[in-house]
mmCIF entry with sequence, helices, sheets and N, C-alpha, C, O atoms, coordinates in Angstrom:
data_MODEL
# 
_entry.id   MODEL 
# 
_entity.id                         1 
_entity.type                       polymer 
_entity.pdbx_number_of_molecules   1 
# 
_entity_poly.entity_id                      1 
_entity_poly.type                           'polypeptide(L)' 
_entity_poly.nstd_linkage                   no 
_entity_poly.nstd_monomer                   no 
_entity_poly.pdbx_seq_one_letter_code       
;(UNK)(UNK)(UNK)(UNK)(UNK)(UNK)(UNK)(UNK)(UNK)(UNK)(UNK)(UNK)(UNK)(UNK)(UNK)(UNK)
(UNK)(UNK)(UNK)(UNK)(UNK)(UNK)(UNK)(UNK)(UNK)(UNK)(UNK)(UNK)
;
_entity_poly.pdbx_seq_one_letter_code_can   XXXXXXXXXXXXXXXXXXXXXXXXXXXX 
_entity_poly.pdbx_strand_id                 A 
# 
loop_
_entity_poly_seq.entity_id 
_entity_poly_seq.num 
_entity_poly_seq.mon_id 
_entity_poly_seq.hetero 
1 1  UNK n 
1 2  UNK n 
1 3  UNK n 
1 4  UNK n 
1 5  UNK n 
1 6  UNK n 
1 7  UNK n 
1 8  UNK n 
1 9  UNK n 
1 10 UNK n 
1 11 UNK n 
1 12 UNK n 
1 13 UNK n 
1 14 UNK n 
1 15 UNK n 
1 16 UNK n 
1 17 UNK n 
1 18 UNK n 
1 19 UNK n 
1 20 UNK n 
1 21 UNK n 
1 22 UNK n 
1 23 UNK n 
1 24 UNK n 
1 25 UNK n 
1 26 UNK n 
1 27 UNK n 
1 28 UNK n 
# 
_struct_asym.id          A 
_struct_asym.entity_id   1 
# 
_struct_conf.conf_type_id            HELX_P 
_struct_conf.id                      HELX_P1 
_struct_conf.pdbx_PDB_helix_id       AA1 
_struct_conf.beg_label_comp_id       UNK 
_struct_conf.beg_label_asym_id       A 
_struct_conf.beg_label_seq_id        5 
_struct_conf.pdbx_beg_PDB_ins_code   ? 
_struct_conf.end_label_comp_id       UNK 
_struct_conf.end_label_asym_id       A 
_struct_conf.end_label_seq_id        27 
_struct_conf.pdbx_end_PDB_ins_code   ? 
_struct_conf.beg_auth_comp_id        UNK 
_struct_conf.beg_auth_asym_id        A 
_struct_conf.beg_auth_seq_id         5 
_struct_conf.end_auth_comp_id        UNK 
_struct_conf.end_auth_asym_id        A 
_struct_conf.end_auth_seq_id         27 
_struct_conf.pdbx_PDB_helix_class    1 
_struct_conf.details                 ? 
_struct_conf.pdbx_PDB_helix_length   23 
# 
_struct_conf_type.id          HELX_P 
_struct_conf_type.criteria    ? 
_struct_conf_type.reference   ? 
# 
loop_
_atom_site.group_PDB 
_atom_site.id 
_atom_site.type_symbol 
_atom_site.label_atom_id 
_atom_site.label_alt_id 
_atom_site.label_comp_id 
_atom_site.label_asym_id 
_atom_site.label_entity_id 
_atom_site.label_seq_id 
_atom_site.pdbx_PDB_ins_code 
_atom_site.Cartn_x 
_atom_site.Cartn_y 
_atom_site.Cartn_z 
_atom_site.occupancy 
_atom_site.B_iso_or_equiv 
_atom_site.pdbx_formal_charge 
_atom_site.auth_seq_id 
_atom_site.auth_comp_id 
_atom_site.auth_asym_id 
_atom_site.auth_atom_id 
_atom_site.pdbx_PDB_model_num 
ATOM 1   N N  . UNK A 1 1  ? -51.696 -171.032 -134.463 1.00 0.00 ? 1  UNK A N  1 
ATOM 2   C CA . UNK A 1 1  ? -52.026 -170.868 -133.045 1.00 0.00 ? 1  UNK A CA 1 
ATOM 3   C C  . UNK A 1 1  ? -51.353 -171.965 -132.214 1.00 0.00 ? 1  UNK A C  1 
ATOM 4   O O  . UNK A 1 1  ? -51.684 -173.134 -132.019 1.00 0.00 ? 1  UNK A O  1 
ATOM 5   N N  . UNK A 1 2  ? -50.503 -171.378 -131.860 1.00 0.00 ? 2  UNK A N  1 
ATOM 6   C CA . UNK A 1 2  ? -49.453 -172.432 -130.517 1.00 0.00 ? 2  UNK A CA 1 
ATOM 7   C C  . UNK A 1 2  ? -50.477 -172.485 -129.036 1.00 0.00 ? 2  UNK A C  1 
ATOM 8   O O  . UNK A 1 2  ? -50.859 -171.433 -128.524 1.00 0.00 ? 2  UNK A O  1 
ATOM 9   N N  . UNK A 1 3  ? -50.786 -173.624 -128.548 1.00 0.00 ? 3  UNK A N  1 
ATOM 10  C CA . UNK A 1 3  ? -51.188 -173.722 -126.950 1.00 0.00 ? 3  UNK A CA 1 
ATOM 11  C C  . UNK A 1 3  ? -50.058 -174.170 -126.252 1.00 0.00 ? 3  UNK A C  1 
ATOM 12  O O  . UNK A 1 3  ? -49.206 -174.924 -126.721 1.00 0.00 ? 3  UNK A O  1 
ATOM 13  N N  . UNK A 1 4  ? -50.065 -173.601 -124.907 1.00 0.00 ? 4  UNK A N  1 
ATOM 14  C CA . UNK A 1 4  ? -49.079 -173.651 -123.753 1.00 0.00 ? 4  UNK A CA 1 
ATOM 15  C C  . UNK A 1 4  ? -49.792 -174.993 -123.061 1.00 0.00 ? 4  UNK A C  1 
ATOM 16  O O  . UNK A 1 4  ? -50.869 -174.991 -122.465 1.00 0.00 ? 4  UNK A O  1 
ATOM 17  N N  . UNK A 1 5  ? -48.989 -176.046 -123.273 1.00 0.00 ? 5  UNK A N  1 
ATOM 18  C CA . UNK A 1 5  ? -49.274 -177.577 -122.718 1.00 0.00 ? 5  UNK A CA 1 
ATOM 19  C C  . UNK A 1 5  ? -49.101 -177.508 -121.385 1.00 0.00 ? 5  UNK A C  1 
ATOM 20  O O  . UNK A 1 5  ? -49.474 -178.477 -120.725 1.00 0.00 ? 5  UNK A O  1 
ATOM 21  N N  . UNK A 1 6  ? -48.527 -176.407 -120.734 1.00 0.00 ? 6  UNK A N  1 
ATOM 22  C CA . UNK A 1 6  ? -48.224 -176.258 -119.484 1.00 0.00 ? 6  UNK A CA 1 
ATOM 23  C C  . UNK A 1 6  ? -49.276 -176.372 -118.604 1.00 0.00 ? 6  UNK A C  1 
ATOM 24  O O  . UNK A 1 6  ? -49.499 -177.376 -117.928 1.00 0.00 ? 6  UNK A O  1 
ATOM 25  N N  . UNK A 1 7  ? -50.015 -175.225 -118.601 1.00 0.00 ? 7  UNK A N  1 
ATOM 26  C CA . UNK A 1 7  ? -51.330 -175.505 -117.742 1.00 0.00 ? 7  UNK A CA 1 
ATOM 27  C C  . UNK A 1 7  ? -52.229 -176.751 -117.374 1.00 0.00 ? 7  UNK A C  1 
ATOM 28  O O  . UNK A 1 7  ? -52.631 -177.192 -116.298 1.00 0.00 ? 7  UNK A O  1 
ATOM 29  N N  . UNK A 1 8  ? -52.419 -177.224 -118.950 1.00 0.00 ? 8  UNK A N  1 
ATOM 30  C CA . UNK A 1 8  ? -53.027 -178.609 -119.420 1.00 0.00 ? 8  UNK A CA 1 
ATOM 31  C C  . UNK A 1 8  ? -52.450 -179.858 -118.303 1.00 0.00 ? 8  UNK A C  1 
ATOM 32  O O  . UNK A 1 8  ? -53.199 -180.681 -117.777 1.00 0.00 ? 8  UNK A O  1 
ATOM 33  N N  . UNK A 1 9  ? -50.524 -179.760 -118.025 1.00 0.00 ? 9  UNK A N  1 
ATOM 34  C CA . UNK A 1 9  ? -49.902 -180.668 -117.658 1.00 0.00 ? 9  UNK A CA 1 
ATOM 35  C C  . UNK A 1 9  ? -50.794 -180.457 -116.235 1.00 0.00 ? 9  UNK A C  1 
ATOM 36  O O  . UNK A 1 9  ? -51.464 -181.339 -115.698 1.00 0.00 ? 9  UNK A O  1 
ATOM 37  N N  . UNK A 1 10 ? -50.657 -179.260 -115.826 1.00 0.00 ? 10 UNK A N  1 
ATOM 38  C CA . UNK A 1 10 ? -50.887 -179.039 -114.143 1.00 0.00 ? 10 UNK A CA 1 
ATOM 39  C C  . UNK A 1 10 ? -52.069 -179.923 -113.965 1.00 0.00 ? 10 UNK A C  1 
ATOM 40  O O  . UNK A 1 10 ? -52.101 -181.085 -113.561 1.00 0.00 ? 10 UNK A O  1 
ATOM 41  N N  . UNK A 1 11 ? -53.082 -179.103 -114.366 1.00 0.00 ? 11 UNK A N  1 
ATOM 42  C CA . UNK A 1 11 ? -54.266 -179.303 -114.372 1.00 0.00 ? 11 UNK A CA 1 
ATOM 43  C C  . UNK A 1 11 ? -54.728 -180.946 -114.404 1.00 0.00 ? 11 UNK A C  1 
ATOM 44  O O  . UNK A 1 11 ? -55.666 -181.389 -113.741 1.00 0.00 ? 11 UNK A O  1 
ATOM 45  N N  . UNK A 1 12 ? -54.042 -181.593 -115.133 1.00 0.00 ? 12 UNK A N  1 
ATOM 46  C CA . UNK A 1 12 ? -54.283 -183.247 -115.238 1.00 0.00 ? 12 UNK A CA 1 
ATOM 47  C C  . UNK A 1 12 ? -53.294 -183.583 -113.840 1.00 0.00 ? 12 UNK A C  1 
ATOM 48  O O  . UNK A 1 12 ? -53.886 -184.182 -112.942 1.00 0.00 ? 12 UNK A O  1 
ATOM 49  N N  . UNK A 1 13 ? -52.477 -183.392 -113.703 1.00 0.00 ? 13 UNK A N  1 
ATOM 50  C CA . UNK A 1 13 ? -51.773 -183.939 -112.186 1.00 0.00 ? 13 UNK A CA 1 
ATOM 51  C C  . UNK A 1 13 ? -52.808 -183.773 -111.186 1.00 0.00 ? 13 UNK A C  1 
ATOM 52  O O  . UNK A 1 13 ? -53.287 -184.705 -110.540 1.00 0.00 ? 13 UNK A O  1 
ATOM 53  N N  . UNK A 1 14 ? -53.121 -182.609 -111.085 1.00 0.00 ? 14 UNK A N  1 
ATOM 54  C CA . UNK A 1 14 ? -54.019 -181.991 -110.022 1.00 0.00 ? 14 UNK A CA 1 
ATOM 55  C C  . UNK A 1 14 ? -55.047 -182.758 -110.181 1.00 0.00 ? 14 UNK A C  1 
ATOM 56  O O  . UNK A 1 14 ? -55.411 -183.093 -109.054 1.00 0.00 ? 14 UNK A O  1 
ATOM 57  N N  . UNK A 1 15 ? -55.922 -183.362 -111.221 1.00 0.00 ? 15 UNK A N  1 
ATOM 58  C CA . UNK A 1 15 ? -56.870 -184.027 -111.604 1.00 0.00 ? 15 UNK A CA 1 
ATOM 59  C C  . UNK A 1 15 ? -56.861 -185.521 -110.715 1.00 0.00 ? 15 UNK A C  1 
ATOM 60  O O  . UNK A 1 15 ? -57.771 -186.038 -110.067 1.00 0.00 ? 15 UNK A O  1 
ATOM 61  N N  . UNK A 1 16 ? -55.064 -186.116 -111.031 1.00 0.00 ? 16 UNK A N  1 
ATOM 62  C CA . UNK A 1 16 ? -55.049 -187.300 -110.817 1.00 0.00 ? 16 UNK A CA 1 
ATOM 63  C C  . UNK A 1 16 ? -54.547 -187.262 -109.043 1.00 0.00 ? 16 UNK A C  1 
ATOM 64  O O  . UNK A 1 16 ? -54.590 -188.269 -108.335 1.00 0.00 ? 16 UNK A O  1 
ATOM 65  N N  . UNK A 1 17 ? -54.220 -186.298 -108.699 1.00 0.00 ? 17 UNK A N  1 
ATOM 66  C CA . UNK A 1 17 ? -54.096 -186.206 -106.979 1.00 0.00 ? 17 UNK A CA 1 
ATOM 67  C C  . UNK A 1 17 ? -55.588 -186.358 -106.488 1.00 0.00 ? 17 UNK A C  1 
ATOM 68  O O  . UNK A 1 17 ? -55.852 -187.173 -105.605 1.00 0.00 ? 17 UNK A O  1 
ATOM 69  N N  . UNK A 1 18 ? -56.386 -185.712 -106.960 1.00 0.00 ? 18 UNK A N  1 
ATOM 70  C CA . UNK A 1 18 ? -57.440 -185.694 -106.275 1.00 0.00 ? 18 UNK A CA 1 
ATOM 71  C C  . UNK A 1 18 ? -58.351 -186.604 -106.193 1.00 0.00 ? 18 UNK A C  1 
ATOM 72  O O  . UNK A 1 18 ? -59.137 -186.866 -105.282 1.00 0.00 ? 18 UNK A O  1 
ATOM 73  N N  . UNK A 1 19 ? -58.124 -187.255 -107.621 1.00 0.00 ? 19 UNK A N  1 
ATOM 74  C CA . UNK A 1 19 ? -58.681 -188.975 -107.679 1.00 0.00 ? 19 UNK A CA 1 
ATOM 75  C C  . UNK A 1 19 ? -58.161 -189.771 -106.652 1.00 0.00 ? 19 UNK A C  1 
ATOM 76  O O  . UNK A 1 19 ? -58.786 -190.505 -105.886 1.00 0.00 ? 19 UNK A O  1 
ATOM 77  N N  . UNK A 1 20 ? -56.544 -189.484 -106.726 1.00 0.00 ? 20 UNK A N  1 
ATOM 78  C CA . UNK A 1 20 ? -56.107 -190.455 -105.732 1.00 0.00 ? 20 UNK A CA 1 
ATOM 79  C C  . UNK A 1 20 ? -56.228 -190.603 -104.172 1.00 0.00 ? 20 UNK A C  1 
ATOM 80  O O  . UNK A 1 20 ? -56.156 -191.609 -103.466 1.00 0.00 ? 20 UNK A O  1 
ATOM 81  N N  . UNK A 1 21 ? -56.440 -189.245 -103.850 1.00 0.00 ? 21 UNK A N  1 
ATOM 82  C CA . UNK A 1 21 ? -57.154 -189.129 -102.227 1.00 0.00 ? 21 UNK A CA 1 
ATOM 83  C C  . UNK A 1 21 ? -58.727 -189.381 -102.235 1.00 0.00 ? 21 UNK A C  1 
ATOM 84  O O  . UNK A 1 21 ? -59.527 -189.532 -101.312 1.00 0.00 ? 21 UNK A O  1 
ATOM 85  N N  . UNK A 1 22 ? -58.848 -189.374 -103.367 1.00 0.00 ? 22 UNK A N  1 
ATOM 86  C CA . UNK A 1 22 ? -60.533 -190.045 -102.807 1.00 0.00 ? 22 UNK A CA 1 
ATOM 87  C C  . UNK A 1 22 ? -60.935 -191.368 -102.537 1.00 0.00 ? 22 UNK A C  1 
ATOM 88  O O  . UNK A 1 22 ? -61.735 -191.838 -101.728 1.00 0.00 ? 22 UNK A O  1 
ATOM 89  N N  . UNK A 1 23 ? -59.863 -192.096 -103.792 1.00 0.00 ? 23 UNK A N  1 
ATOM 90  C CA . UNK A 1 23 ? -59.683 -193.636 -103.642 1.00 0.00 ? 23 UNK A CA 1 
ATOM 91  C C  . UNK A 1 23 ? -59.379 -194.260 -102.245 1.00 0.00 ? 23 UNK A C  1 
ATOM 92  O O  . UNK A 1 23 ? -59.916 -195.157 -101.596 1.00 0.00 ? 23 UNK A O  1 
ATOM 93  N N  . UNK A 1 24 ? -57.968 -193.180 -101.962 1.00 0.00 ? 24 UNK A N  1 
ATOM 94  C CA . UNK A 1 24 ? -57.716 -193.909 -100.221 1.00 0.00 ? 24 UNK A CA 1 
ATOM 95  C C  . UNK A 1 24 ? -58.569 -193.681 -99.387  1.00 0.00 ? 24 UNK A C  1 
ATOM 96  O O  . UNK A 1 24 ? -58.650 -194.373 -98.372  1.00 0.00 ? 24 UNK A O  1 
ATOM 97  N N  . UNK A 1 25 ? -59.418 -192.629 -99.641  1.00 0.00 ? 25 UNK A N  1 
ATOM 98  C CA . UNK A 1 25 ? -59.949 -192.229 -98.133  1.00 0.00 ? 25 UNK A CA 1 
ATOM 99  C C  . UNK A 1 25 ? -61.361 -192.568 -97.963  1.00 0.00 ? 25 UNK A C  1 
ATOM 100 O O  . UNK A 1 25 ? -62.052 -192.279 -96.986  1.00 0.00 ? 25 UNK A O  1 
ATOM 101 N N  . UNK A 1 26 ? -61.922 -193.562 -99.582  1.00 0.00 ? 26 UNK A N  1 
ATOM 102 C CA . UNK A 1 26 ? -62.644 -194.285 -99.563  1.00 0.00 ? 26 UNK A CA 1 
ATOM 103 C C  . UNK A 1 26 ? -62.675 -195.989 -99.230  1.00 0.00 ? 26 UNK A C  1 
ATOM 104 O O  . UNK A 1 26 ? -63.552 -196.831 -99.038  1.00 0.00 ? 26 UNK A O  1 
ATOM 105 N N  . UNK A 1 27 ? -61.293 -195.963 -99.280  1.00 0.00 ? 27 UNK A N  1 
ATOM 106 C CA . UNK A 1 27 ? -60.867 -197.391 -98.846  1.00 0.00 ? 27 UNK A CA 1 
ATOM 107 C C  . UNK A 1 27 ? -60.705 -197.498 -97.627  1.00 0.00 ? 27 UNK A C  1 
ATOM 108 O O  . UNK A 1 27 ? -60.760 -198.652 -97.202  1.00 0.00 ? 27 UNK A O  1 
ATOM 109 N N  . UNK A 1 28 ? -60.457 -196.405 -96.635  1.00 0.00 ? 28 UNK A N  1 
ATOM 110 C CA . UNK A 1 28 ? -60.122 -196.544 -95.565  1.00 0.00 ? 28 UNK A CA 1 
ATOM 111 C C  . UNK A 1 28 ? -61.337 -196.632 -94.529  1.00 0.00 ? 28 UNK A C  1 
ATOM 112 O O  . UNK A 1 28 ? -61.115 -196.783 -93.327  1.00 0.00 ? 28 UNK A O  1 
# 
């Protein structure tokens, strides 16, 4: 059974964007 790492990749970017606008817009 092969998994497509692809989604996985998105999904963690998307993860770490959304961390990162919370950080600024808690700092601000």
């Amino acid at each position: 059974m092969k998994v497509d790492p692809m989604p996985f990749i998105n999904l963690f970017f998307l993860l770490i964007f959304f961390v990162y606008k919370r950080k600024r817009s808690t700092i601000e």
